[in-house]
Phi, psi and omega in degrees: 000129143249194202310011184213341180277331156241054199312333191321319196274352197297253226292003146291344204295299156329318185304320195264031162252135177106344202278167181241101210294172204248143162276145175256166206226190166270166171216144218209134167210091199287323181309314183240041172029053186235127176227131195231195166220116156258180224253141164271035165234005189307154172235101181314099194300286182232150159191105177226186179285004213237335196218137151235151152250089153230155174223175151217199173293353189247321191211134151239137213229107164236155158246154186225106178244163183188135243219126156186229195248170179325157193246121166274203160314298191304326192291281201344314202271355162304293188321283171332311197281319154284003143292297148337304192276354163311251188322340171104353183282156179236136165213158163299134166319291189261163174251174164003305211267006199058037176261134190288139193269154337359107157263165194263117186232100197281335177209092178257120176021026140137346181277176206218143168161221186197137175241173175228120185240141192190195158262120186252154193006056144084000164242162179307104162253157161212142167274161153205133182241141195208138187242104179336156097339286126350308177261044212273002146292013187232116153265182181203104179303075209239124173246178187202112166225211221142143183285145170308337172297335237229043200279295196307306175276006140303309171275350170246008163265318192320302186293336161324324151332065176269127175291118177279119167313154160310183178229103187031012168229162178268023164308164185268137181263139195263139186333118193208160169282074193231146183276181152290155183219139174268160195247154167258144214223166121293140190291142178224141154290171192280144175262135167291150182306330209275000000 
């Protein structure tokens, strides 16, 4: 995450010291040239081309990628924002820090988009609309939500988001049936933002 997008959550931070943090492991969904890191317990709901799913008791983790035409900013925080109230998050106009929500996110490891952070049934969610870079008809819905204990491996799945570049072109990548897979990594914990 970055430093501005959840302050909301800056006062869970506490919450999560002392926790028994979860390992997180890569995951590669070679169809949309994406690559993140989640918890290695996670229990796969769906994973097609169309969906990721997974939980355990602490994090639940979905992707959406969806394919149309660019998005500018404004159309983004249209999208987000009727996808939220679609979904049921309650958040503050402003956060914490007093930036108004949407927020706006010019480089999470090289993607572009906007999040929104709040609440679902009474625990902490975030939305993210994240647009490949490469691609820029190609988006990526992705929510999360998590126990307050469990705020650090939340913020490290989040920040995680990474674009796989393309192999020398700026071409649109093409449509193919591949599930998300996870890669073997070595295990790490989650790092704080802070």
């Amino acid at each position: 995450m970055g430093y501005k997008f959840f302050p909301i959550l800056v006062t869970l931070v506490v919450l999560g010291s002392g926790t028994q943090a979860q390992t997180l492991k890569q995951w590669t969904w070679d169809t949309y040239k994406l690559k993140f890191q989640a918890p290695d317990d996670l229990e796969l709901k769906r994973n097609e081309d169309s969906i990721f799913e997974a939980g355990n008791n602490n994090l639940y983790l979905d992707i959406y990628p969806r394919r149309g035409e660019s998005l500018s900013y404004d159309d983004m925080k249209s999208q987000i924002v009727d996808w939220a109230y679609g979904l049921g998050l309650k958040y503050p106009a402003v956060n914490a820090s007093g930036t108004a929500q949407p927020i706006y996110l010019s480089n999470l490891n090289g993607f572009w988009g906007c999040a929104i952070d709040g609440q679902s049934n009474n625990v902490p969610a975030t939305v993210l609309l994240l647009v490949n870079p490469d691609d820029p008809s190609l988006r990526f819905y992705i929510w999360i939500n998590y126990t307050q204990p469990y705020y650090q491996e939340a913020i490290a799945v989040l920040k995680s988001f990474t674009p796989i570049p393309l192999s020398g072109t700026n071409a649109p990548v093409t449509q193919k049936k591949t599930t998300v897979k996870h890669t073997k990594k070595k295990s790490s914990s989650p790092t704080s933002i802070f």
